[in-house]
N, C-alpha and C positions, 0 to 999 in steps of 0.2 A: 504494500500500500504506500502511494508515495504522500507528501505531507498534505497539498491540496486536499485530497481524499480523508485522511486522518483527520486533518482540520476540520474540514467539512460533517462528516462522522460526528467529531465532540461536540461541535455547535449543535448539530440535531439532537442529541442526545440532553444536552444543559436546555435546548428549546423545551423539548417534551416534559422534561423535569421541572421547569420553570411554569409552565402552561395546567401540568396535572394538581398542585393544589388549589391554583384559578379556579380548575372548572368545579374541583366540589364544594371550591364557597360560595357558587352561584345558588346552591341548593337550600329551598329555604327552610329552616328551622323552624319545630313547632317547640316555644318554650314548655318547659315541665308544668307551670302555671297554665295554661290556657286555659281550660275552663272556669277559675277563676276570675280571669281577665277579660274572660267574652260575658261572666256574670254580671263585675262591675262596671264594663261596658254599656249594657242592659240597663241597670240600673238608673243610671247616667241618658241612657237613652231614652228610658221613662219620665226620668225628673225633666228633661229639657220638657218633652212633649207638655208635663204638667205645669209648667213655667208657662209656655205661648199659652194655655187654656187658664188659667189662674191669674194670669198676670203677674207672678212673681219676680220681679226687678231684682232680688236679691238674687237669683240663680245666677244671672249673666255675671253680677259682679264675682260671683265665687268661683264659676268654672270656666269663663272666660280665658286663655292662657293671655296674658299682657303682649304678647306679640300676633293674637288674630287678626286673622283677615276672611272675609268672609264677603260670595258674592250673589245677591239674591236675584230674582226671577226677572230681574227689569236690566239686570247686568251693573248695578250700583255694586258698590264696591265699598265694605264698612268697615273699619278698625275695632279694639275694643271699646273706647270711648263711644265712635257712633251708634255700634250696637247695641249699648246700654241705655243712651237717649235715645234710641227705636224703640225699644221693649218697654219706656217709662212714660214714653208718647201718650196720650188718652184718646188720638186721630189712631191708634191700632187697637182694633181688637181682636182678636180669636173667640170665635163663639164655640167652635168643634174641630178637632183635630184627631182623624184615623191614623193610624200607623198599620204599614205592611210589607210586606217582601223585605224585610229587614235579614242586613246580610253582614259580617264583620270577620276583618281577616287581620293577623295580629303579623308585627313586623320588627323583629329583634326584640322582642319582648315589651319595647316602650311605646314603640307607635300602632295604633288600632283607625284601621278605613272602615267606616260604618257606611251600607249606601240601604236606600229604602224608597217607598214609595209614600206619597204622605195625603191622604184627603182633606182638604182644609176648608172649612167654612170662617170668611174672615172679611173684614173690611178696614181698608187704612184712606184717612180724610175721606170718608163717606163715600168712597168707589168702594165696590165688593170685588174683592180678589182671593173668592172663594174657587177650589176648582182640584183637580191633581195634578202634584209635583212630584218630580224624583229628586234624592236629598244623595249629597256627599258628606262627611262629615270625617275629619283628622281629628283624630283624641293624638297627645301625647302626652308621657308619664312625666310633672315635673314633678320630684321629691317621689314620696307616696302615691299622688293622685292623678289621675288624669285628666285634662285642661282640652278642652273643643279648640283646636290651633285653626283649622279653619273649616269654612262650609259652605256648601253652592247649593243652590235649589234649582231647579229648571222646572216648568210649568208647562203640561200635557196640552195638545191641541185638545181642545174642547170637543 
């Protein structure tokens, strides 16, 4: 074998070397917790629902992550701040809110994609913008808890 070949040889060899524990960290991990985390997820996905129908202001402030961004069905675009004066508004109401096809996939243990369908009977400054949306929703884990980092709604042709 002369050295081109030999050379050639090692390179492929430290390639496939280099390349083989790539590909099995593409592979995604289910943490030992999961069903825990798809419980407290749940939960969290219940209180939000109870929040738009109760009108509780206090949720947003608590599970809000201080870095949300969130984009609703008109393509508005709200931070936490805006969020919080949306949901304190008295021009929003939620009079009924279904929840379905809810679906959550956990991602290195900290971050959870919640996506779902949502029926909502609501009106904000006396347009009714009742009807069905499909919902995105990033939970991530800061400390202990999990904080809504952001959320999209999209709104069903009628």
């Amino acid at each position: 074998m002369n050295f081109k070949n030999g050379l050639f040889c090692m390179v492929l060899v430290i390639g496939i070397g280099l390349a083989q524990p790539q590909a099995s960290k593409s592979l995604r991990r289910v943490p030992a917790n999961e069903p825990e985390i798809l419980q407290e997820i749940q939960g969290l996905e219940t209180s939000l629902r109870a929040a738009f129908e109760d009108g509780n202001t206090i949720w947003w402030e608590q599970h809000l992550d201080d870095h949300y961004s969130g984009l609703n069905a008109e393509g508005r675009i709200a931070n936490k701040t805006d969020a919080i004066h949306l949901y304190q508004s008295p021009e929003l109401k939620y009079e009924q809110m279904a929840v379905s096809d809810v679906a959550a996939r956990i991602f290195n243990g900290d971050c959870v994609i919640a996506t779902g369908k949502a029926t909502i009977k609501a009106s904000y400054g006396g347009k009714d913008v009742s009807g069905q949306y499909y919902f995105i929703h990033v939970w991530i884990k800061e400390g202990t808890d999990f904080k809504l980092a952001s959320s999209q709604m999209t709104k069903l042709p009628s």
